[in-house]
C-alpha positions as CSV (number, residue, x, y, z in Angstrom):
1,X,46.7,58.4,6.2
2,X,43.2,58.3,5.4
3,X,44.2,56.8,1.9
4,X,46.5,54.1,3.5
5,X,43.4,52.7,5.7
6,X,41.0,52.7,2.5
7,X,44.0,50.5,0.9
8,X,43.8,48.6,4.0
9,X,40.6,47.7,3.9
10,X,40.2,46.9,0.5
11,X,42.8,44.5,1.4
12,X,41.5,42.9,3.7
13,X,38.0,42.9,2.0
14,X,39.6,41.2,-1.0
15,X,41.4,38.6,1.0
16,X,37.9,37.8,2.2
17,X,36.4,37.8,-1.1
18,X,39.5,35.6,-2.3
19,X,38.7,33.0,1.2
20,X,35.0,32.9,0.1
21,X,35.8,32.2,-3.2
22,X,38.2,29.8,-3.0
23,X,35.9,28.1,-0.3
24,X,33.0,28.1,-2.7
25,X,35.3,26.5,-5.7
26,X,36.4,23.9,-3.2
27,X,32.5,23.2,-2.2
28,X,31.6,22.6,-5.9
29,X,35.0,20.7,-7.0
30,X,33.6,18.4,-4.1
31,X,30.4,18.0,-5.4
32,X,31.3,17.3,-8.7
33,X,33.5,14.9,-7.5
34,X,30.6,13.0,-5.5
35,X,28.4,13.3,-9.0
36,X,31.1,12.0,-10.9
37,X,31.5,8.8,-8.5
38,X,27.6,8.4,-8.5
39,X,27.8,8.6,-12.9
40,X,30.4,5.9,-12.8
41,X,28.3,3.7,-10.1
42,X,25.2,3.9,-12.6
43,X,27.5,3.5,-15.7
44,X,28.7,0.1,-13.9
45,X,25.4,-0.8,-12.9
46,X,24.0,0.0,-15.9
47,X,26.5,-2.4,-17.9
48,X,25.7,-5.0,-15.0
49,X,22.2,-4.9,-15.9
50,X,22.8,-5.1,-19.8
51,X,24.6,-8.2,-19.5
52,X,22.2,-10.0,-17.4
53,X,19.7,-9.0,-20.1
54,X,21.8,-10.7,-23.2
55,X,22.4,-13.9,-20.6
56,X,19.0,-13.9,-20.1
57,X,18.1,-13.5,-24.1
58,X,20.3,-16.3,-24.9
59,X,19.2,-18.5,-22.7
60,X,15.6,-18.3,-23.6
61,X,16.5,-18.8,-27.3
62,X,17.9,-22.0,-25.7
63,X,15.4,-22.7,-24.3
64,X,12.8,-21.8,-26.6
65,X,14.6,-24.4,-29.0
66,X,14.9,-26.8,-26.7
67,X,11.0,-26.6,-26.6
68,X,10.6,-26.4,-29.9
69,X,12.7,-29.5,-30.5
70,X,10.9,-31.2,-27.7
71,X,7.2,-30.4,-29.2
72,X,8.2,-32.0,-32.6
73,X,9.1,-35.2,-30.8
74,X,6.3,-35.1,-28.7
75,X,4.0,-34.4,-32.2
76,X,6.0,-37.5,-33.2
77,X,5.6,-39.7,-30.7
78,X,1.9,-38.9,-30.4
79,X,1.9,-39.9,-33.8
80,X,3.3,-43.4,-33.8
81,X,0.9,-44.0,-31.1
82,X,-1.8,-43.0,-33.2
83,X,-0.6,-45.6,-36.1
84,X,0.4,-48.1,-33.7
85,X,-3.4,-48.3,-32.3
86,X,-4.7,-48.1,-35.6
87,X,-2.8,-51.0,-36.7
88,X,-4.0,-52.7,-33.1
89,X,-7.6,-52.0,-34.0
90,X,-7.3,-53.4,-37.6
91,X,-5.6,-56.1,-36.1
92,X,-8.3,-56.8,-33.8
């Protein structure tokens, strides 16, 4: 008899162990559920992020040309002033 209720217990203590355990597994499969849901949130904002950086590289290459363009117009312009009044003045 005595044996019985030592098999009995361990039984029961094992069934315990087993409840804890599995509880404990479950805890940690949730967690690295939640961290794998948070990666994938940064992944996706991360690639977000990346793009706006390339829009935002292209379109001051744009722009930087565009200015470019624009200052050797201007250096142009400034220039056909500048023989325009010296003619003027020689003119005059």
């Amino acid at each position: 008899m005595e044996l019985e209720a030592i098999k009995v217990l361990f039984e029961s203590q094992e069934r315990t162990l087993r409840s804890a355990m599995d509880m404990g597994v479950k805890q940690l499969q949730d967690r690295i559920n939640i961290a794998e849901q948070s990666a994938d949130e940064v992944i996706k904002s991360l690639e977000f992020s990346q793009a706006e950086v390339l829009d935002l590289k292209n379109e001051v290459k744009v722009l930087t040309k565009s200015n470019k363009d624009k200052q050797l117009m201007l250096e142009e312009l400034q220039s056909k002033v500048s023989e325009q009044e010296q003619r003027l003045n020689h003119q005059e």
